[in-house]
C-alpha positions as CSV (number, residue, x, y, z in Angstrom):
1,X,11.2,18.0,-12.6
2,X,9.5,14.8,-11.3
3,X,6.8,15.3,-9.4
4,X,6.3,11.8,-8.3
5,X,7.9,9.7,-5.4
6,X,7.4,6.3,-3.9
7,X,5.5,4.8,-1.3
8,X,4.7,1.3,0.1
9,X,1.1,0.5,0.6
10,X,1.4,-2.1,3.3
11,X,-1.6,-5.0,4.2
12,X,-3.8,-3.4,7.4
13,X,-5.3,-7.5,8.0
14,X,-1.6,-9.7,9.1
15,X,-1.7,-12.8,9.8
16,X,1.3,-13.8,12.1
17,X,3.6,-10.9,11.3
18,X,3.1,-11.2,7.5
19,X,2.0,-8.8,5.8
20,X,1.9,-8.3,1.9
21,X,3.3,-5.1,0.6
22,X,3.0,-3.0,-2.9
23,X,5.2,-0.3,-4.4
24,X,3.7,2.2,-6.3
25,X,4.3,6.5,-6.8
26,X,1.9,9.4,-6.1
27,X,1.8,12.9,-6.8
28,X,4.9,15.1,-4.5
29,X,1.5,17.6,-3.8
30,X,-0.9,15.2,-3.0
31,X,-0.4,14.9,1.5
32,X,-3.2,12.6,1.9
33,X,-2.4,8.8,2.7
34,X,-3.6,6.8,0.0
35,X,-6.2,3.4,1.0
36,X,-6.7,1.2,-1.4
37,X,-8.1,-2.7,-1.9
38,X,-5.3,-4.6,-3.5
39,X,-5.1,-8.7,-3.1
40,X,-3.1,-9.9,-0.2
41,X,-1.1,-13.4,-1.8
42,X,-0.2,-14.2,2.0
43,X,-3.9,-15.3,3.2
44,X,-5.0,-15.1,-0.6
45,X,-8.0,-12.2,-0.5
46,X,-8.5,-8.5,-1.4
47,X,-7.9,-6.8,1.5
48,X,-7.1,-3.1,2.5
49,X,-3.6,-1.5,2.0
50,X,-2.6,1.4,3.4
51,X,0.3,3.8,2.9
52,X,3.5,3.7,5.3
């Protein structure tokens, strides 16, 4: 049994309705929403993502 899924951690800084996205799994058991600094290649900094 697979007791991953997907989720999209999605840019919380956009700059004129872009926003970068990454694709990534967590744990089926974990309910918190996952924050994390990845690089945003739209304004080109490390910025925070958030899950959607």
């Amino acid at each position: 049994m697979n007791n991953r899924k997907n989720i999209i951690l999605e840019c919380i800084i956009s700059k004129n309705g872009k926003k970068s996205r990454y694709y990534t799994k967590k744990n089926i058991k974990n309910n918190n929403k996952i924050i994390l600094k990845k690089y945003n290649y739209i304004i080109r900094k490390r910025t925070i993502h958030k899950e959607i």
